[in-house]
PLY file of the C-alpha trace (Angstrom):
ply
format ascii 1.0
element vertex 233
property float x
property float y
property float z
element edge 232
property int vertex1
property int vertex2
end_header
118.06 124.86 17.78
114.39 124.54 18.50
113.24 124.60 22.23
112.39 121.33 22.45
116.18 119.83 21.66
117.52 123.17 23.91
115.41 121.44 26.83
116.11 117.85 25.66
119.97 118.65 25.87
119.55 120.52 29.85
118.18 117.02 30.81
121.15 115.15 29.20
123.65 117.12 30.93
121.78 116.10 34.36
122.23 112.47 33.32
125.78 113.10 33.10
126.78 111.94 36.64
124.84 108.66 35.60
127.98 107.65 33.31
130.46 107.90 35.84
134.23 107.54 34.65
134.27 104.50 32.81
130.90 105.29 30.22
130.46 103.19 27.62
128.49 103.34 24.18
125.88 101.07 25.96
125.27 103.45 29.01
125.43 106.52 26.61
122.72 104.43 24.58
120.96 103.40 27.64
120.61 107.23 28.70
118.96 108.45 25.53
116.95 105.19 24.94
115.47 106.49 28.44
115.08 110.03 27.42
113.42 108.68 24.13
111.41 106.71 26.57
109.89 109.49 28.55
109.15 112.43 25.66
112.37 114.03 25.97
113.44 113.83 21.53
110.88 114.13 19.26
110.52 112.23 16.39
111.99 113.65 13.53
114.45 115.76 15.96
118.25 116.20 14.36
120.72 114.93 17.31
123.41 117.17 17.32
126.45 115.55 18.00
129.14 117.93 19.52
125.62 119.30 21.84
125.09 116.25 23.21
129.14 115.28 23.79
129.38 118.13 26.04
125.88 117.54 27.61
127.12 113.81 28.68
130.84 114.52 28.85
131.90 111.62 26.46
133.64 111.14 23.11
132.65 111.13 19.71
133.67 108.29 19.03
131.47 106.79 22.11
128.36 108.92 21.26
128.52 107.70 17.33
128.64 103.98 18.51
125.60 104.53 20.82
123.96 105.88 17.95
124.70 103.04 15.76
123.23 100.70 18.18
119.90 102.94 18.92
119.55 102.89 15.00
119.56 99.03 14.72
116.60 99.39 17.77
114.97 101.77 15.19
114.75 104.86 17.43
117.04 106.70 15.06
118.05 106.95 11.86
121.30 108.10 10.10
120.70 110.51 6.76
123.63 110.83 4.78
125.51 113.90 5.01
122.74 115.00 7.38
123.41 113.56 10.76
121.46 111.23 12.77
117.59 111.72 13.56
115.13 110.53 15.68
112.95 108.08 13.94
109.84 108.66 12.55
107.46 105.98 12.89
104.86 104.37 10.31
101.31 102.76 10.62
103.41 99.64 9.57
105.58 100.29 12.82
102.79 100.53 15.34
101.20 97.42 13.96
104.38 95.34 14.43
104.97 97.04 18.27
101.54 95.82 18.90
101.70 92.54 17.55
104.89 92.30 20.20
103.24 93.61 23.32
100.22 91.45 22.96
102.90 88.34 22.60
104.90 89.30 25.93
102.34 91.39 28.08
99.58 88.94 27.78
102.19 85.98 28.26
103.66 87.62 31.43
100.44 88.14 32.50
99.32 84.49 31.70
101.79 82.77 33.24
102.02 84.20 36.64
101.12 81.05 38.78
99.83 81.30 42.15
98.80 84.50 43.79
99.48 86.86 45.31
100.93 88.57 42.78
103.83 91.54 43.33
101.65 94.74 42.49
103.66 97.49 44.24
105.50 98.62 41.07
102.36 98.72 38.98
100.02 100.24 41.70
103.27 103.10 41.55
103.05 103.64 38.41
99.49 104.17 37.89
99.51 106.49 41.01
102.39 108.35 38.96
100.04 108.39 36.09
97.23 109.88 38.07
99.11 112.71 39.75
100.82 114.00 36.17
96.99 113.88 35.23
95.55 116.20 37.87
98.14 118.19 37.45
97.74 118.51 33.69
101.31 117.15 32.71
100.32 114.94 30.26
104.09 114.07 29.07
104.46 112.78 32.59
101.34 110.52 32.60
102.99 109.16 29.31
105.79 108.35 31.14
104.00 106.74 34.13
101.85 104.21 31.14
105.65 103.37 29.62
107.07 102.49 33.23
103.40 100.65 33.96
104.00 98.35 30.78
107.69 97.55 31.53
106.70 96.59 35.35
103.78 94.36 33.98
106.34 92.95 31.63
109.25 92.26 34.16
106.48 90.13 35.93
107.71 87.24 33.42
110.86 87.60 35.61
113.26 87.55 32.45
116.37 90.05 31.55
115.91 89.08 27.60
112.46 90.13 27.67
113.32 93.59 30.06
115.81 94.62 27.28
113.56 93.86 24.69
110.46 96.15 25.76
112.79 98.48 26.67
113.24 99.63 22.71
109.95 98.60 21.95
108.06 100.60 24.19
110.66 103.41 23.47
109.34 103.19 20.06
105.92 103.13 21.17
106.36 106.62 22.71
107.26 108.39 19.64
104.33 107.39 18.45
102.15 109.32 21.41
103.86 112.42 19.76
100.95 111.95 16.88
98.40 112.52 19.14
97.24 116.26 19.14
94.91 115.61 22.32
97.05 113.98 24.64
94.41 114.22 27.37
91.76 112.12 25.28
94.11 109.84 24.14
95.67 109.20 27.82
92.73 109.45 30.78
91.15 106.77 29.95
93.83 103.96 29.85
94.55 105.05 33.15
91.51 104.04 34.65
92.37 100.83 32.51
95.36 100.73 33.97
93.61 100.64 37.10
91.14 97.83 36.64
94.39 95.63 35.92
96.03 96.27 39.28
92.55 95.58 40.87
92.30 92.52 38.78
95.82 90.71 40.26
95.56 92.45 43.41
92.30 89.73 43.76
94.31 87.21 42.42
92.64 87.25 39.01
95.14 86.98 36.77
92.95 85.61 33.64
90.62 88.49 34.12
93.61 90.57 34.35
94.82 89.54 30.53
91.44 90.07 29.20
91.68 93.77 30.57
95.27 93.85 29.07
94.38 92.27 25.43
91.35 94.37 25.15
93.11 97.63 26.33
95.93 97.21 23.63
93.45 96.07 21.11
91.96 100.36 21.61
95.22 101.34 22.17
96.45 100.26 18.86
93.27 101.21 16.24
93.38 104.41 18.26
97.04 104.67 17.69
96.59 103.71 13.59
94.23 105.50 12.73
95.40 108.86 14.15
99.11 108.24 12.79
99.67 110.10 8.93
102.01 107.68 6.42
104.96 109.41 6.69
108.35 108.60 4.36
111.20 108.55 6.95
113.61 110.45 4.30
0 1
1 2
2 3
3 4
4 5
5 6
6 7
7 8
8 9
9 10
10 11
11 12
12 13
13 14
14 15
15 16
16 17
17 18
18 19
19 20
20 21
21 22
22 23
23 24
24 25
25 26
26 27
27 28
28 29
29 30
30 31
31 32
32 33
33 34
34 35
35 36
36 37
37 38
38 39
39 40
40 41
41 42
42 43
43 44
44 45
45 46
46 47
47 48
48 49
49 50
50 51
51 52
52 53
53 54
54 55
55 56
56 57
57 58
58 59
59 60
60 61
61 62
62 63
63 64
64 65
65 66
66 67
67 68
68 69
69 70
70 71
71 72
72 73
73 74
74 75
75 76
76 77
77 78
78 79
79 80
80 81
81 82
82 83
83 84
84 85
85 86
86 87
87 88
88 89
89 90
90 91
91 92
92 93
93 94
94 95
95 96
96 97
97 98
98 99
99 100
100 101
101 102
102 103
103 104
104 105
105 106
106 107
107 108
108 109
109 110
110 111
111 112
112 113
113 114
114 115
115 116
116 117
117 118
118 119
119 120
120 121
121 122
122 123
123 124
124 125
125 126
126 127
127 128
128 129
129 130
130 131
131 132
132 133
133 134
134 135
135 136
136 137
137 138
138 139
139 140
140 141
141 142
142 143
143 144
144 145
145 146
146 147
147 148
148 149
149 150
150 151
151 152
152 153
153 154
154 155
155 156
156 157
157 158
158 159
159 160
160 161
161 162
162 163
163 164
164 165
165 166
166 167
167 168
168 169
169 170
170 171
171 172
172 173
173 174
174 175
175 176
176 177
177 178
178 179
179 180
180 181
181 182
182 183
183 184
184 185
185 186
186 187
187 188
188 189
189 190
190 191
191 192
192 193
193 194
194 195
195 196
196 197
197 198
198 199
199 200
200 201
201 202
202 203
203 204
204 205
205 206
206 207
207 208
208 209
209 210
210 211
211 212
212 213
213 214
214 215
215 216
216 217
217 218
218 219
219 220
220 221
221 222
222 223
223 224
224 225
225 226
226 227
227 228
228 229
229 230
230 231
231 232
């Protein structure tokens, strides 16, 4: 057991309590969707099964069908005789999250009406962003760009489109795992990140999606051509 899956089981076992008594294989999948969300399982990391029972308190049985439904989101993958693992992604992959996030964050952005626009949750999660980066806790700032993305995206005011870039953009963190300098590849989309809040806080939501497309636009030839081919068996 390496210590990276020794601290990502500790942090299951405090999600524990968020099961309650009657946990499904959706809130089970919901919980390490999350954890896959903020840095917590590696890609490439073996889930071990009877660890991670005891960690969340649930079945077998349960866990199993949460993996099955995290696999058909692509986070994991199940090897034959070899349990189940987190997925490792491909160029291919980060090409296809990107071609998503420019349809629904640009969209949400685009279609916002009338200001003022509801900028609380992003101006949060930038600040959240900013403090992880002063204090060097780059896994953190991660985090804080994930939860930015969702908030921009739940401005289209839709619960399809909140479960959908809930698995993409838990896909798009394992991909931040490629990045051997997470402080160059992180500072400067908060600033970005920024400049967007500014943008609707003005009212300007046009200039706004022009920050956005251009920012994913880096984001994603920065992303491709750091990330190796890699087979996923």
């Amino acid at each position: 057991m390496t210590v990276d899956a020794s601290l990502a089981l500790s942090e299951l076992t405090a999600d524990r309590e968020l099961l309650g008594r009657t946990s499904t294989a959706e809130r089970v999948a919901g919980v390490l969707r999350s954890r896959i969300a903020q840095g917590s399982f590696r890609p490439g990391m073996r889930l071990p099964e009877e660890r991670i029972c005891g960690a969340l308190g649930v079945s077998r049985n349960t866990l199993r069908e949460s993996f099955r439904l995290l696999t058909h989101e692509r986070l994991l993958v199940h090897r034959l005789n070899r349990g189940t693992f987190v997925r490792i992604l491909t160029a291919e992959d980060i090409q296809d999250i990107y071609r998503v996030r420019r349809l629904v964050e640009c969209a949400a952005l685009r279609e916002l009406g009338a200001p003022p626009y509801p900028v609380d949750g992003l101006d949060a999660a930038v600040t959240a962003g900013e403090k992880a980066a002063a204090e060097d806790n780059w896994r953190d700032c991660a985090t804080a760009n994930i939860r930015f993305h969702r908030t921009l995206a739940a401005l289209a005011g839709s619960g399809r489109i909140d479960e959908l870039m809930a698995g993409v953009l838990a896909e798009l963190r394992l991909a931040f795992h490629v990045m051997d300098d997470p402080r160059r590849f992180h500072e400067p989309y908060l600033a970005r990140n920024r400049q967007i809040v500014r943008a609707l806080e003005s009212g300007d939501a046009a200039g706004a999606e022009r920050l956005l497309a251009f920012y994913l636009e880096d984001s994603r030839r920065q992303l491709v051509e750091a990330y190796p081919e890699q087979p996923e068996d």
